[in-house]
C-alpha positions in Angstrom: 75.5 99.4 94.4 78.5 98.6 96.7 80.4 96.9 94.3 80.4 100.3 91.5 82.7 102.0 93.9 84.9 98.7 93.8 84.6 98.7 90.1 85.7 102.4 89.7 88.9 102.2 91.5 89.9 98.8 89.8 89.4 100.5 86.7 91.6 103.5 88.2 94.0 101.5 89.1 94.5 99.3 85.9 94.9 102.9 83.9 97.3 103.6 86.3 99.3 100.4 85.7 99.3 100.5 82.0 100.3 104.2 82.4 103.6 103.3 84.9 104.6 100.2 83.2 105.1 102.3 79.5 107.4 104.4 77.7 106.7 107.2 75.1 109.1 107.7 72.3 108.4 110.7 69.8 104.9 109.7 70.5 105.0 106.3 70.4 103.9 104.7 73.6 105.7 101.5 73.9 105.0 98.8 76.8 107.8 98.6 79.0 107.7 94.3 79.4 106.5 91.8 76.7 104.7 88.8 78.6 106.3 85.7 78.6 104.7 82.9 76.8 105.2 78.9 76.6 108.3 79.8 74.0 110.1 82.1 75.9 110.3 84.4 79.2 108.7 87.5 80.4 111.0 90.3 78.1 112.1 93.4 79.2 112.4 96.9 77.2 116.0 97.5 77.1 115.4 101.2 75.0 114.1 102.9 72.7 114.7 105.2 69.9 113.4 107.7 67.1 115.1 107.0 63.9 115.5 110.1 62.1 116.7 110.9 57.7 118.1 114.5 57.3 117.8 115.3 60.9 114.2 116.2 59.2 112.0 112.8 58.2 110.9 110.4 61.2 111.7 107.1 59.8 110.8 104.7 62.3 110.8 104.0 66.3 113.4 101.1 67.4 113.1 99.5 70.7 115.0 96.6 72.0 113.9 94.1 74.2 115.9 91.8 76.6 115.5 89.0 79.3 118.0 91.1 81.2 118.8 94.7 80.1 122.2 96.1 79.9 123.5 99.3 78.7 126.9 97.2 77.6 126.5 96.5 73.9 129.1 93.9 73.7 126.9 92.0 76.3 124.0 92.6 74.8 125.4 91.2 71.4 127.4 87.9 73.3 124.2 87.5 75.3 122.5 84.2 74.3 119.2 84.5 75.3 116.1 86.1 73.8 115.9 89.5 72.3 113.5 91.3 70.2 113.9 94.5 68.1 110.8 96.3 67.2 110.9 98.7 64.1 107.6 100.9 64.1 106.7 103.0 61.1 106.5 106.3 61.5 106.3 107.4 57.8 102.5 108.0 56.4 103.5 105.3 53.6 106.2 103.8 52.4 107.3 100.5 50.5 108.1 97.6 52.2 110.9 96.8 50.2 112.6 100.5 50.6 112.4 99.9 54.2 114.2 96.1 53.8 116.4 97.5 51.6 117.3 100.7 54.3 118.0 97.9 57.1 120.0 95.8 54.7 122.4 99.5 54.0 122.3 99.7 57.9 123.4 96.3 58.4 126.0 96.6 56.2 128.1 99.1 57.5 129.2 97.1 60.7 130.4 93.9 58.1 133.6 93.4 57.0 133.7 91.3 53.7 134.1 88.5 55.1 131.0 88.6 57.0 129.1 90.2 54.3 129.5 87.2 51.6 128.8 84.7 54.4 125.4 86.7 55.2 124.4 88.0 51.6 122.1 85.4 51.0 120.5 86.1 54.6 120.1 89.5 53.9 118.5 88.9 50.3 116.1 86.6 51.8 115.4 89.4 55.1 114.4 92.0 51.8 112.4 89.6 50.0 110.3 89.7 53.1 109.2 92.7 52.8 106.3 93.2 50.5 103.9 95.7 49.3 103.4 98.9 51.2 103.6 100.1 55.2 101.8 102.6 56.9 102.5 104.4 59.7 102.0 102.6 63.2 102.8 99.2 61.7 105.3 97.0 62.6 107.9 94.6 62.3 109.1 92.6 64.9 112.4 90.4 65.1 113.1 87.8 67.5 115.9 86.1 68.3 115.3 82.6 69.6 118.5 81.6 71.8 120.3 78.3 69.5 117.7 78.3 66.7 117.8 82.0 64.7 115.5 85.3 63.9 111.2 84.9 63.2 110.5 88.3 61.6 107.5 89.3 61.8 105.6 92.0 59.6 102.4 93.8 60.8 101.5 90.8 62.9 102.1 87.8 59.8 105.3 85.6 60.9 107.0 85.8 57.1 110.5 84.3 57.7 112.7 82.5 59.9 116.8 82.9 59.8 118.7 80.4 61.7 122.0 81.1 63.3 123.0 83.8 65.6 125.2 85.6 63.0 122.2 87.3 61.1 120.5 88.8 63.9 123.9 90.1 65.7 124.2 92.1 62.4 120.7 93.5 62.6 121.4 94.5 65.9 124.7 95.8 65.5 123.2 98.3 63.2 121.7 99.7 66.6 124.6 99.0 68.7 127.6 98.3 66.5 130.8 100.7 65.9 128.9 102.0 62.8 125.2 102.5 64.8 122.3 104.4 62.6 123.1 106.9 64.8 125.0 108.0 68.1 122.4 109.1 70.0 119.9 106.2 69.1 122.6 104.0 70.3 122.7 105.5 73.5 119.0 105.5 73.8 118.7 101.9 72.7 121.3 101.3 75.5 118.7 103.0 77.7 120.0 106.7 78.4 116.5 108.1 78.3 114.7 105.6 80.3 113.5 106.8 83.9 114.6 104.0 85.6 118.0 104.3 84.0 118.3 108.0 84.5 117.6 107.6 88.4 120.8 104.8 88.8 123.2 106.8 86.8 122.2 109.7 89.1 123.0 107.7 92.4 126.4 106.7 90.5 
């Protein structure tokens, strides 16, 4: 009988762990540190964003994660070491494709021609990726493994792999680029409406 009290407040207290250590976006609760595992270390949520079409449709909720965050995107983007962006559908259902091709348009707009040609067939292969239909609350995950490329992942299946840095900088300069999917996001992804952040550019 002793232990139930015991029991109760560990139970308490893990709620209240879970509860501190996450971050709610447009509903979307969203853990504040991915685990490390034997591939890479502990990750940490850099920000977080609502994607929004027409100021009207929620499209999907970004959130960036980081060994060390940063709200300097040029860092961020120089940084060699491992990063994940997480896209999370927010749409009842849409094709997997549309959403491809909507990153590809994304990606696009902070490429010169240059870059472009020397990542179209990257970015061909990142669409093809993308099959059948999504639903809301799904997924998909890119990670960036420091010297070797970007794993995308889709609704928990690993369906590619992209070597080189060059691809996944252009994904992420969609979020953090000159030509971002938005001004706002960009500042969120760059943490603006995390707590923690808030509090040190207060004491600033």
């Amino acid at each position: 009988m002793k232990l139930l009290p015991l029991t109760f407040a560990f139970c308490i207290s893990l709620f209240m762990f879970n509860s501190v250590h996450a971050h709610t976006v447009s509903g979307v609760e969203l853990r504040e540190i991915v685990p490390a595992t034997s591939e890479r270390p502990e990750l940490v949520l850099n920000g977080a964003a609502l994607r929004e079409l027409y100021l009207l449709i929620k499209s999907y909720v970004g959130a960036l994660y980081v060994e060390t965050p940063s709200n300097d995107p040029v860092a961020l983007l120089e940084s060699e070491t491992h990063k994940r962006m997480v896209f999370h559908v927010m749409m009842k259902r849409v094709s997997a494709r549309r959403i491809g091709n909507a990153l590809q348009e994304a990606m696009v707009l902070n490429l010169d021609q240059q870059e472009h040609k020397a990542l179209s067939k990257d970015l061909d292969k990142m669409v093809s990726l993308f099959e059948g239909k999504m639903h809301k609350n799904e997924e998909a995950i890119f990670d960036y493994l420091p010297g070797k490329g970007t794993r995308i992942t889709i609704n928990g299946k690993v369906m590619g792999f992209i070597p080189g840095k060059d691809y996944f900088n252009a994904m992420l300069s969609m979020w953090l680029g000159e030509n971002p999917v938005g001004r706002t996001f960009k500042e969120e992804i760059l943490g603006s409406n995390l707590p923690a952040r808030k509090a040190q550019l207060a004491d600033n």
